[in-house]
Backbone as CSV, one residue per row, in Angstrom:
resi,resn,N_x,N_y,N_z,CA_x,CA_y,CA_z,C_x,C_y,C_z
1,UNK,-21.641,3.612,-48.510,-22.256,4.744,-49.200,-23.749,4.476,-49.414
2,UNK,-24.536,5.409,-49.022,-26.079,5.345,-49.611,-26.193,5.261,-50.847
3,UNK,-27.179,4.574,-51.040,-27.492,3.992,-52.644,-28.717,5.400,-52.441
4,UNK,-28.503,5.999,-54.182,-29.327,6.913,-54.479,-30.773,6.813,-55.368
5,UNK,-31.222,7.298,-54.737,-33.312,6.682,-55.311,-33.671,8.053,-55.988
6,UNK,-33.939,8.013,-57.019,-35.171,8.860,-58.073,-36.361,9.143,-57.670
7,UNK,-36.908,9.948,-56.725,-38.385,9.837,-56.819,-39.091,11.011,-58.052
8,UNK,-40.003,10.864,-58.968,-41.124,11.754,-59.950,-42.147,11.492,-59.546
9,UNK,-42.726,12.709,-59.226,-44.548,12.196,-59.108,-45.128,13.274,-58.836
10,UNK,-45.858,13.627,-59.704,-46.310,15.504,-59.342,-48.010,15.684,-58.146
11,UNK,-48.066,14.147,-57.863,-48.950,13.885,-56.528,-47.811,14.044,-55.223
12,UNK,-47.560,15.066,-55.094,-46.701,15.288,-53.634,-46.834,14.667,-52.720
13,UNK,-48.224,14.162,-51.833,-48.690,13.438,-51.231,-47.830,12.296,-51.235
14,UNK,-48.052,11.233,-52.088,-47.109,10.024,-52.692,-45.750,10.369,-52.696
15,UNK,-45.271,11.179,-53.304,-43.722,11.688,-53.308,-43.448,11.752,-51.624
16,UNK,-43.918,11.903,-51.171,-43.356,12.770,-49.772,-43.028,12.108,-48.937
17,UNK,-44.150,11.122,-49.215,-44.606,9.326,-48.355,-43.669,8.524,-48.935
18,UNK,-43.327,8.200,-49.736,-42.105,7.194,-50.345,-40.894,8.030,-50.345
19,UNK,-40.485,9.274,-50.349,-39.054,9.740,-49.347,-39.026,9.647,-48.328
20,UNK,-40.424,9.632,-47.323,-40.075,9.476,-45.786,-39.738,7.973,-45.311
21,UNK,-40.029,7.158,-46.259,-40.021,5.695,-45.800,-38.963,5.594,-45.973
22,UNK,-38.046,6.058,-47.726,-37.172,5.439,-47.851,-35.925,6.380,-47.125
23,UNK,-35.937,7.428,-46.762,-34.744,7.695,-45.534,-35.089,7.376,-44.752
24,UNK,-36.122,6.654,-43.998,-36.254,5.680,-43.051,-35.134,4.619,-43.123
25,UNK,-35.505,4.011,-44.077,-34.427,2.717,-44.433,-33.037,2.865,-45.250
26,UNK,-32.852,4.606,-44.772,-31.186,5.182,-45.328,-30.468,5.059,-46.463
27,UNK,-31.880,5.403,-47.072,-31.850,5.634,-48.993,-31.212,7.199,-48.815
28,UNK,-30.649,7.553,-49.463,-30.430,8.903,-50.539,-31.898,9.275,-51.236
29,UNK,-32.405,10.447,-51.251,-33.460,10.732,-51.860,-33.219,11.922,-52.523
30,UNK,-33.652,11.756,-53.766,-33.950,12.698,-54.588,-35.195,13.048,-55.209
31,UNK,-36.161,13.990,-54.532,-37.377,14.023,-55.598,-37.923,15.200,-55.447
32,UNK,-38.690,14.779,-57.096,-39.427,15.864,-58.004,-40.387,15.787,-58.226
33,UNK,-41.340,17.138,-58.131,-42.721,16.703,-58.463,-43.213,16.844,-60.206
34,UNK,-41.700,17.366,-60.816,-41.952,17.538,-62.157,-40.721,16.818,-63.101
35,UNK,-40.826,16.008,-63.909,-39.678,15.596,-64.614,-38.767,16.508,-65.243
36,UNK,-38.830,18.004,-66.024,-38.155,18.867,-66.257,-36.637,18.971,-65.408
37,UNK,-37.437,19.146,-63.465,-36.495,19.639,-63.162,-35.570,17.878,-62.635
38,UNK,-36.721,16.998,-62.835,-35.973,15.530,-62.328,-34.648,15.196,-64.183
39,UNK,-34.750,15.313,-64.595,-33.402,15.660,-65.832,-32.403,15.733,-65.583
40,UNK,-32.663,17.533,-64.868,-31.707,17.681,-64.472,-30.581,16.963,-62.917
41,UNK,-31.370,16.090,-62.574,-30.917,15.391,-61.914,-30.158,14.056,-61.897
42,UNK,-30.940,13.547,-63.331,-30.555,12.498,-63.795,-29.214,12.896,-64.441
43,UNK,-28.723,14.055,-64.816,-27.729,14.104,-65.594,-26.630,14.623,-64.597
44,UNK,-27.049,15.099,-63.457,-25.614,15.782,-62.751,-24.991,14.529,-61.615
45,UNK,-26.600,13.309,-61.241,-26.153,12.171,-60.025,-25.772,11.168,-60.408
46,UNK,-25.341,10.463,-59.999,-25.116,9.337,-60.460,-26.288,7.779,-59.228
47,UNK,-27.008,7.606,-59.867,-28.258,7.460,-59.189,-27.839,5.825,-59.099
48,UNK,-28.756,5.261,-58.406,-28.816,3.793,-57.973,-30.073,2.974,-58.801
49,UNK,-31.135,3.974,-58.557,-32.445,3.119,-58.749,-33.508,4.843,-59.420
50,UNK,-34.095,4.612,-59.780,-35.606,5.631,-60.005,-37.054,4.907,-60.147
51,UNK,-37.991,6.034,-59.488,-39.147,5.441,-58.828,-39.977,6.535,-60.139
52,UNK,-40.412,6.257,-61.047,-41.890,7.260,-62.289,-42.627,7.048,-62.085
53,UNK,-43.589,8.553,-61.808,-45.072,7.751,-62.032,-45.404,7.967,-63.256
54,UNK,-46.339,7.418,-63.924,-46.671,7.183,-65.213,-47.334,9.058,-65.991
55,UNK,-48.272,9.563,-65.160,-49.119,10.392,-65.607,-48.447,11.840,-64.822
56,UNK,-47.654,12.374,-65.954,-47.157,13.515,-65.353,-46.899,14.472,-66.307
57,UNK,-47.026,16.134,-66.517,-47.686,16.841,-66.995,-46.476,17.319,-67.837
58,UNK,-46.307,17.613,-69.007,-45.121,17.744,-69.869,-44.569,16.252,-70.332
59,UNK,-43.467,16.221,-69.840,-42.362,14.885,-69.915,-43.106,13.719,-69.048
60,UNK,-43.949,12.953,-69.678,-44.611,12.122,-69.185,-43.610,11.141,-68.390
61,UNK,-43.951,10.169,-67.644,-43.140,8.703,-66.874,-42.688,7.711,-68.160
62,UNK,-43.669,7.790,-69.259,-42.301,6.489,-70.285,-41.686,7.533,-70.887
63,UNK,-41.939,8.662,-71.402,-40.710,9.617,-72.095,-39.463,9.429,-70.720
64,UNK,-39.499,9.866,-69.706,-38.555,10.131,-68.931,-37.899,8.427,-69.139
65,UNK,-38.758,7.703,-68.872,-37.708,6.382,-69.082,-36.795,5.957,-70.204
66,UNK,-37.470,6.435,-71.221,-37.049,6.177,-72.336,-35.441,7.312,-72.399
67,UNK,-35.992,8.234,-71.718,-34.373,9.241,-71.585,-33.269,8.713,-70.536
68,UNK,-33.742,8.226,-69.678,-32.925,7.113,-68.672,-32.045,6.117,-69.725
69,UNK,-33.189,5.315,-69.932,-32.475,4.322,-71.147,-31.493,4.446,-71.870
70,UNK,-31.445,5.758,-72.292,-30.203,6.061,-73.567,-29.122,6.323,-72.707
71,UNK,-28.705,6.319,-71.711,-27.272,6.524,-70.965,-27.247,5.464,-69.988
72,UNK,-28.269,4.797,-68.928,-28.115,4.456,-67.706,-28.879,3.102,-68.145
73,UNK,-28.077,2.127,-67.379,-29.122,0.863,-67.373,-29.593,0.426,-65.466
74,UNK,-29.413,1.439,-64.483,-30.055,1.193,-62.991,-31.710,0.786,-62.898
75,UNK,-32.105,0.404,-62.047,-33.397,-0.183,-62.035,-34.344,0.831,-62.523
76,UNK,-35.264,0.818,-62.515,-36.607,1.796,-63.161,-37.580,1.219,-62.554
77,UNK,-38.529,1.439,-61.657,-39.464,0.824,-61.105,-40.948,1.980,-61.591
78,UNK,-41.929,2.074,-62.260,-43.017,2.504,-62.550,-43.985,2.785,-61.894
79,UNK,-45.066,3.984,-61.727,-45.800,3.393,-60.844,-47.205,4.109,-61.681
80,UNK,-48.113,3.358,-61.774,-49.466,3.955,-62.258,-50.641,3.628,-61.974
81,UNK,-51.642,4.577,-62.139,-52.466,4.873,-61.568,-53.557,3.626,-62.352
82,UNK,-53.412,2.943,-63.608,-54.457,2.221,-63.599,-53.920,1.187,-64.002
83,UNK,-55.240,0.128,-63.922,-55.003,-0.906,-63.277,-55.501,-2.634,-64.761
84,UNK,-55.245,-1.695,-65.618,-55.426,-2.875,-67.232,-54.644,-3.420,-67.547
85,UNK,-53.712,-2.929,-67.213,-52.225,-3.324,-67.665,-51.888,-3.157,-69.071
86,UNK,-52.225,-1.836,-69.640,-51.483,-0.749,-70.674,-50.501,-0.250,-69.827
87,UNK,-50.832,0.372,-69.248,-49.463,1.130,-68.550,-48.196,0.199,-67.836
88,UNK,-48.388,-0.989,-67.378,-47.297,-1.920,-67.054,-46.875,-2.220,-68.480
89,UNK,-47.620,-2.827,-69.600,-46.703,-3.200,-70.441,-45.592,-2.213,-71.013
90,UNK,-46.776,-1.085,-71.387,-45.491,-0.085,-71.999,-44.237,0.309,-71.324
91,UNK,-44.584,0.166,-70.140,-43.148,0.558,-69.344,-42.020,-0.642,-69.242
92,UNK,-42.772,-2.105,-69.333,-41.766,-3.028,-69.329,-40.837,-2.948,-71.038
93,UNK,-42.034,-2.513,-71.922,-41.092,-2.623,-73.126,-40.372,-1.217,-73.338
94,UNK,-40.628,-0.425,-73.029,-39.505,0.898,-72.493,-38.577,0.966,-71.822
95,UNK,-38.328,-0.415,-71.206,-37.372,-0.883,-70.316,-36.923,-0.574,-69.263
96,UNK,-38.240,-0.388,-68.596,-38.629,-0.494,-67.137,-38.550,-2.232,-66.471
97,UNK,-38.287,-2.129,-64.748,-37.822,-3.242,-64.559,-39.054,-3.608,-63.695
98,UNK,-39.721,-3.055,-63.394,-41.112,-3.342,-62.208,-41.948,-2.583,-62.459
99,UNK,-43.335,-2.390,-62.253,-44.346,-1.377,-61.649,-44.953,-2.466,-60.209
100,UNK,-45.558,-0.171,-60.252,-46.709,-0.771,-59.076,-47.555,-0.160,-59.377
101,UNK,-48.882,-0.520,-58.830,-50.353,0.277,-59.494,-51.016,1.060,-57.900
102,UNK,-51.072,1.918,-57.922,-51.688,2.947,-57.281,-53.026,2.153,-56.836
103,UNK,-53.541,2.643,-55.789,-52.720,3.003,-54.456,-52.015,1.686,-54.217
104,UNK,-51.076,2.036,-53.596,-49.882,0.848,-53.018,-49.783,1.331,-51.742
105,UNK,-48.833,0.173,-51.125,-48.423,-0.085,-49.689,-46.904,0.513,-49.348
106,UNK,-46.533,1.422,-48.778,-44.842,1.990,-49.161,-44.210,1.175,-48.611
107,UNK,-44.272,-0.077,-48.003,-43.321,-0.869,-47.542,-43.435,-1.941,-48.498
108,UNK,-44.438,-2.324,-49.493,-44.320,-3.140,-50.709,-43.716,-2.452,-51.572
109,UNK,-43.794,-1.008,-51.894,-42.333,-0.099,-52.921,-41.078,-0.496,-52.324
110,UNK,-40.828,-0.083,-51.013,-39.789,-0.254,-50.549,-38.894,-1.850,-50.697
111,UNK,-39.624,-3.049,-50.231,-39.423,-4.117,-51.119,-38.954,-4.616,-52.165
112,UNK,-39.553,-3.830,-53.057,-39.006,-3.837,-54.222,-37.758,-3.187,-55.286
113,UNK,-37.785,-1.919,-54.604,-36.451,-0.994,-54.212,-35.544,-1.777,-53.769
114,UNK,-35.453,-2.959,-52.667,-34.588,-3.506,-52.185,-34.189,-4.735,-52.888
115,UNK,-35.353,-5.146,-53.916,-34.960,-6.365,-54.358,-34.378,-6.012,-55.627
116,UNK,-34.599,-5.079,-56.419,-34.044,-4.099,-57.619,-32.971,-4.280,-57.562
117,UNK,-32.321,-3.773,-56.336,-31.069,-3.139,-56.213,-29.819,-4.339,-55.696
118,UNK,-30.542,-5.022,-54.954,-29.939,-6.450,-54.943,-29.299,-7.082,-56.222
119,UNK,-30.127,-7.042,-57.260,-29.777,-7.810,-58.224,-29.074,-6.698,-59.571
120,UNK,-29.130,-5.494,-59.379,-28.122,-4.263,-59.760,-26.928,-4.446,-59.521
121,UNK,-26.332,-4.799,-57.945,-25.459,-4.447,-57.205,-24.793,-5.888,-57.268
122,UNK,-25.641,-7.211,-57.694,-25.019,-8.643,-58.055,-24.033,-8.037,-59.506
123,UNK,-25.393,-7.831,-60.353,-24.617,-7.605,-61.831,-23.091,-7.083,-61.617
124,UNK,-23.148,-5.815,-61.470,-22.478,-5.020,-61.271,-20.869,-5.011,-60.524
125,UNK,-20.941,-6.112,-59.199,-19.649,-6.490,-58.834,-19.031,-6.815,-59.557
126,UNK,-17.935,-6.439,-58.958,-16.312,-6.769,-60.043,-15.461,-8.693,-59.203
127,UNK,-15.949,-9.160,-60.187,-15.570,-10.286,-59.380,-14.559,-11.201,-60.894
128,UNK,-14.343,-11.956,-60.908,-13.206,-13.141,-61.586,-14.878,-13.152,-62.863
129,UNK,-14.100,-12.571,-64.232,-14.744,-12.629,-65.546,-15.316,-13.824,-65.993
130,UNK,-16.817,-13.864,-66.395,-16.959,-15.137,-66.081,-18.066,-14.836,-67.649
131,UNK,-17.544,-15.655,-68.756,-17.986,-15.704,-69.990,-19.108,-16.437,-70.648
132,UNK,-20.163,-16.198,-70.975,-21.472,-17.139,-71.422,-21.058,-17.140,-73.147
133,UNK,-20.638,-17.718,-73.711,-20.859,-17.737,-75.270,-21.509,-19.007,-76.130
134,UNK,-22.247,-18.240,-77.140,-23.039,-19.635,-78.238,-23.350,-19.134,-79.160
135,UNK,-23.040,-19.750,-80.592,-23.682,-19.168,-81.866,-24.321,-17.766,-81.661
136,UNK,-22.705,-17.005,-81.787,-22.805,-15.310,-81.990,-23.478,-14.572,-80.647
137,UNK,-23.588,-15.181,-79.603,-24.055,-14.522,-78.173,-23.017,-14.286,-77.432
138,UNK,-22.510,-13.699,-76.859,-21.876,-13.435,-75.640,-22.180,-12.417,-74.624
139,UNK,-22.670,-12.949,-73.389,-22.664,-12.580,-72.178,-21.410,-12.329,-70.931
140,UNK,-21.208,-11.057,-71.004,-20.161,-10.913,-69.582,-20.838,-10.845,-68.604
141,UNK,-20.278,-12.035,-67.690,-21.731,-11.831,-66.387,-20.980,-10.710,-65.358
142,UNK,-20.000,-10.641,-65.199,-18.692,-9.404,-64.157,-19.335,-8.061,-64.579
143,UNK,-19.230,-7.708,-65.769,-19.132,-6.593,-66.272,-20.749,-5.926,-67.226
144,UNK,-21.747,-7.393,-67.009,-23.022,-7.157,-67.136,-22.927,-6.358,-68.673
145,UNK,-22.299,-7.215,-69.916,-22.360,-6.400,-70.983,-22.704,-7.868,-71.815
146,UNK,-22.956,-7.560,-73.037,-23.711,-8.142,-73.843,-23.737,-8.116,-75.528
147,UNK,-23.074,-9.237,-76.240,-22.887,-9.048,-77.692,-23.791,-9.990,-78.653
148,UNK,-24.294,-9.058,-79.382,-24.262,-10.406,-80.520,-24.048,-10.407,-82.035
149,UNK,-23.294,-11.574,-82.430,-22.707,-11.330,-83.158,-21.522,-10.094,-83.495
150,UNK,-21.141,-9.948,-82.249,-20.334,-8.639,-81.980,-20.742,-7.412,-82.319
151,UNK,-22.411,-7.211,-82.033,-23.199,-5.956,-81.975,-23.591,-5.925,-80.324
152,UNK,-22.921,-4.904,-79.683,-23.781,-4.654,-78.118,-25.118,-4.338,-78.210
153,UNK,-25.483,-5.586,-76.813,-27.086,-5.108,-76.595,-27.124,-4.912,-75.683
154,UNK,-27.918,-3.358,-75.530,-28.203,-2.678,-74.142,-29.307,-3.625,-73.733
155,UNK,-29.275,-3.972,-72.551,-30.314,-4.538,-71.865,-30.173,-3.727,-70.542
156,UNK,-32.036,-3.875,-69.934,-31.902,-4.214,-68.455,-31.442,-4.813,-67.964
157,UNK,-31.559,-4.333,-66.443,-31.162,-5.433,-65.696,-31.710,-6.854,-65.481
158,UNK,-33.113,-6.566,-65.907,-34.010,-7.585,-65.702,-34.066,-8.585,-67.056
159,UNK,-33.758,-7.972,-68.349,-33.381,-8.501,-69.359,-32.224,-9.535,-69.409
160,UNK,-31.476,-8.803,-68.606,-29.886,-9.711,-68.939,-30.292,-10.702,-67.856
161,UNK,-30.793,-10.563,-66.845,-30.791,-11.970,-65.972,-32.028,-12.983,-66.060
162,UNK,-32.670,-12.536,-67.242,-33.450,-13.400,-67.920,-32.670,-14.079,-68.965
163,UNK,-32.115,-13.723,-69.622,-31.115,-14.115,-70.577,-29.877,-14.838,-70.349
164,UNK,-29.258,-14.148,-68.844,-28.448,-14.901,-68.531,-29.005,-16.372,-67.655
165,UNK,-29.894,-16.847,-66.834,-30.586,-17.946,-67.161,-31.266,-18.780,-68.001
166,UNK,-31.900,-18.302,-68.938,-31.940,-18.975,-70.162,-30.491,-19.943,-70.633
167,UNK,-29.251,-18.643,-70.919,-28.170,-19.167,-71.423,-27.579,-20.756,-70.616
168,UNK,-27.618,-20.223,-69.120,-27.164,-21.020,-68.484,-28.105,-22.694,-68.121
169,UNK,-29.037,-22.456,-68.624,-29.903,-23.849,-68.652,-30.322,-24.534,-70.027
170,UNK,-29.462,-24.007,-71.056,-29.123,-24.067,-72.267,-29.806,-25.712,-72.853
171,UNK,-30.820,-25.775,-73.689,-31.566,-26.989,-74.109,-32.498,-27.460,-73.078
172,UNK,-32.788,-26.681,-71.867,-33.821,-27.045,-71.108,-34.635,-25.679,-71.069
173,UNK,-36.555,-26.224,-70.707,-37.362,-25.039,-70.445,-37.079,-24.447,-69.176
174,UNK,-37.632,-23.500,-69.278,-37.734,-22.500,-67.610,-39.171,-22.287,-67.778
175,UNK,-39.943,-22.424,-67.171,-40.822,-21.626,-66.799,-40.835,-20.612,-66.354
176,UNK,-41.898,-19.506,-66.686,-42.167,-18.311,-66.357,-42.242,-18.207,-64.353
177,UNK,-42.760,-19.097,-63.765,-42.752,-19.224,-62.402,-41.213,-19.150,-62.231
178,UNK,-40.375,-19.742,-62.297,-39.025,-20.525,-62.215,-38.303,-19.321,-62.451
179,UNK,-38.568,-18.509,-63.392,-37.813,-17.622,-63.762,-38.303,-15.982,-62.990
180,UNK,-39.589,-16.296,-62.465,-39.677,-15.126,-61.008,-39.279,-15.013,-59.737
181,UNK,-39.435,-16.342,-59.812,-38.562,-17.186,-58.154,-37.085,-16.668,-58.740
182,UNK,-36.663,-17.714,-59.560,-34.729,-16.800,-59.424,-34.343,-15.312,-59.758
183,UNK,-35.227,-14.942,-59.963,-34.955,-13.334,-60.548,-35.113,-12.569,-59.272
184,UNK,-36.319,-12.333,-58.888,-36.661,-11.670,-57.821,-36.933,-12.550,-56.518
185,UNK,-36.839,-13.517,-56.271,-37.396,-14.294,-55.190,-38.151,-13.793,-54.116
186,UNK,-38.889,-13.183,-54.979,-40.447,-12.812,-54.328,-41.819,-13.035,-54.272
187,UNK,-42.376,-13.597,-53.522,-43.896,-14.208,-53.849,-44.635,-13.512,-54.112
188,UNK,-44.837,-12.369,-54.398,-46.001,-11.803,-55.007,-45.841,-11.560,-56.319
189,UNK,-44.492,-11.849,-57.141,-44.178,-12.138,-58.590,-44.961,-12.911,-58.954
190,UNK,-45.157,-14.415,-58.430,-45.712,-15.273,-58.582,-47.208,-16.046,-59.355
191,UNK,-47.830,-13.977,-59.167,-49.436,-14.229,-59.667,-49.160,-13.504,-61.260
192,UNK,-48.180,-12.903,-61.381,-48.084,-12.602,-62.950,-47.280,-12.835,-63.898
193,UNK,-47.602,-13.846,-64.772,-47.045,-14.237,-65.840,-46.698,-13.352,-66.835
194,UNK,-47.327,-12.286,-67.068,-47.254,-11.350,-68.087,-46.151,-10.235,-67.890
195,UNK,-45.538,-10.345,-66.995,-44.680,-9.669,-66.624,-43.052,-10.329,-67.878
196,UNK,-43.027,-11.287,-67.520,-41.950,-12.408,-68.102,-42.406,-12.681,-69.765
197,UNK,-43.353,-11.839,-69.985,-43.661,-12.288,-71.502,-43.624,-10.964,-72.101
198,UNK,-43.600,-10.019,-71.071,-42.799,-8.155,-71.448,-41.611,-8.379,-71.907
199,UNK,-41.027,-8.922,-71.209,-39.540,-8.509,-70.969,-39.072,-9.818,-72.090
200,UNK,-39.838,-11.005,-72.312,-39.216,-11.933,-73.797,-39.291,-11.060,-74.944
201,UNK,-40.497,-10.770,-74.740,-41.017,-10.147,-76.020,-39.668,-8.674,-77.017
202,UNK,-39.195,-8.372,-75.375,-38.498,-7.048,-75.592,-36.604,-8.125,-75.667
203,UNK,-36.865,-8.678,-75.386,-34.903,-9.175,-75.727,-35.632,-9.665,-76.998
204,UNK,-36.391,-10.830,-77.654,-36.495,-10.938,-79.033,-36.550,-9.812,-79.657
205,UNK,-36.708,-8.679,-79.221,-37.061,-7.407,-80.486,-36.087,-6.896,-80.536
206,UNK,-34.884,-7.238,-79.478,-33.574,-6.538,-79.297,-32.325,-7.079,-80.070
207,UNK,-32.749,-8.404,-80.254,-31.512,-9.780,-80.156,-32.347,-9.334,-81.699
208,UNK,-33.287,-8.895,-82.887,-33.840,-9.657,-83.822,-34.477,-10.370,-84.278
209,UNK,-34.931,-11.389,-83.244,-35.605,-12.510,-82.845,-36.680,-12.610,-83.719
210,UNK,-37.472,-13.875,-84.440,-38.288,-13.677,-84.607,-39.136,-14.647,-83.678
211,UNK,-40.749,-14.386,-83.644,-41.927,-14.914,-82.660,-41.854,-16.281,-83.354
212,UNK,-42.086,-16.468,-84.591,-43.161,-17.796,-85.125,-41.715,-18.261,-85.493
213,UNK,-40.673,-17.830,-86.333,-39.275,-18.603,-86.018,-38.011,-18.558,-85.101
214,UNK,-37.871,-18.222,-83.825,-36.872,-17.908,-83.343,-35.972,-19.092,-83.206
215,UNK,-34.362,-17.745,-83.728,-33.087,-18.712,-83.570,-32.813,-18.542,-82.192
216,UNK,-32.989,-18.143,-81.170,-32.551,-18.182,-79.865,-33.391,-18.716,-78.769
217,UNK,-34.322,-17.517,-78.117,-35.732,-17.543,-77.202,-36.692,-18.354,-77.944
218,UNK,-36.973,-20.148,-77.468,-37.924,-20.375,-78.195,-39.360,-20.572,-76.899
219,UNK,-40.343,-20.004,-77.454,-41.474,-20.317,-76.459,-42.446,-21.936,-76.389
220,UNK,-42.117,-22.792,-75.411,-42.634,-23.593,-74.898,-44.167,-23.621,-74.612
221,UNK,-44.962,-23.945,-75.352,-46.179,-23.633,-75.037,-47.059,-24.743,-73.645
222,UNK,-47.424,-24.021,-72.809,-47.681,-24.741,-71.438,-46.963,-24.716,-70.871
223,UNK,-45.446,-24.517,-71.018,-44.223,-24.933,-70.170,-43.483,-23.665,-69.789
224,UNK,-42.767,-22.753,-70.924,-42.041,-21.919,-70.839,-41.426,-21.714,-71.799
225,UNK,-40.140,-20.959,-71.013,-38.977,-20.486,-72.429,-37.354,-21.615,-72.501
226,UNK,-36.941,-21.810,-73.724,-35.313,-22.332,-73.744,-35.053,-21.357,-74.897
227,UNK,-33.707,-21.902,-74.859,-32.362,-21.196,-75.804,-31.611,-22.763,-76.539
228,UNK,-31.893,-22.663,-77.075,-30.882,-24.009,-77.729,-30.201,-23.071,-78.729
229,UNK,-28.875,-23.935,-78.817,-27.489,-23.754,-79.793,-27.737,-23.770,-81.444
């Protein structure tokens, strides 16, 4: 079955160019040049992945994510037009799983579409239940769900497999490198650190966590992140 892609972007141009690539490479496409009528899409498909651009006229790209969020946890990949990195953060803590910054390369979207969905489609198999637990955490890695203290936490995708490495290297650091290599094993992750300090920042705010005392995510300064018991 074709895996189904979200495209929003009320630059048609861009929209038109990232559906032609990706039924090139025998995506399902769905796109809109207005989020109104992309809603209604989100609520009747049952989608794989979605591609926002940030600056769009009504229902902006983080409102629409933020409406994703409350039902669906599939990839969210961002895309915006500038280049400070306001608009990447807010979308990582809106719980977005990637951006890209305008102008881009459609075979570097596409890339990333593929590496998204890779690690969607890991979570997601139904394979032999396989349990992470520690002082009030539990991780289902099969069923990609998440407790603590027997309160569910919605996470990303990109959240939980930050978390679920952490768990699993339990009293040792990870580095932020270490933890782009196993996540995405992609080299152009490689030049941003700030990406991995979105997405801590957003499981401590989720889990409770605090920055200057945390009982879980502690930050390694020079080194990285652990989880101790």
């Amino acid at each position: 079955m074709k895996e189904k892609i979200l495209i929003v972007d009320d630059e048609r141009e861009i929209a038109d160019l990232v559906e032609l690539y990706l039924r090139n490479e025998g995506f399902e496409v769905f796109k809109f040049y207005d989020s109104k009528k992309a809603l209604e899409c989100i609520e009747r498909e049952q989608l794989d992945l979605a591609v926002l651009d940030v600056m769009m006229p009504e229902i902006n790209g983080f409102a629409l994510c933020c409406r994703i969020r409350e039902e669906h946890n599939y990839p969210i990949i961002m895309l915006t037009a500038r280049c400070d990195g306001t608009d990447k953060i807010n979308g990582l803590t809106l719980g977005a799983d990637d951006y890209v910054t305008k102008p881009f390369l459609p075979l570097e979207l596409v890339a990333r579409i593929k590496a998204q969905l890779r690690r969607y489609k890991l979570y997601n198999a139904r394979e032999d239940e396989e349990i992470i637990a520690f002082s009030g955490l539990v991780l289902n890695v099969s069923t990609h769900e998440c407790t603590l203290n027997e309160k569910p936490l919605t996470l990303t995708p990109t959240e939980f497999s930050i978390l679920q490495i952490l768990c699993r290297e339990k009293g040792n650091v990870v580095s932020a490198e270490e933890l782009f290599h196993r996540i995405w094993k992609d080299e152009y992750y490689s030049k941003s650190n700030n990406t991995i300090t979105v997405h801590i920042r957003h499981l401590r705010e989720k889990m409770g966590d605090s920055f200057e005392n945390p009982k879980y995510i502690k930050t390694v300064w020079g080194c990285g992140y652990k989880i101790e018991s």
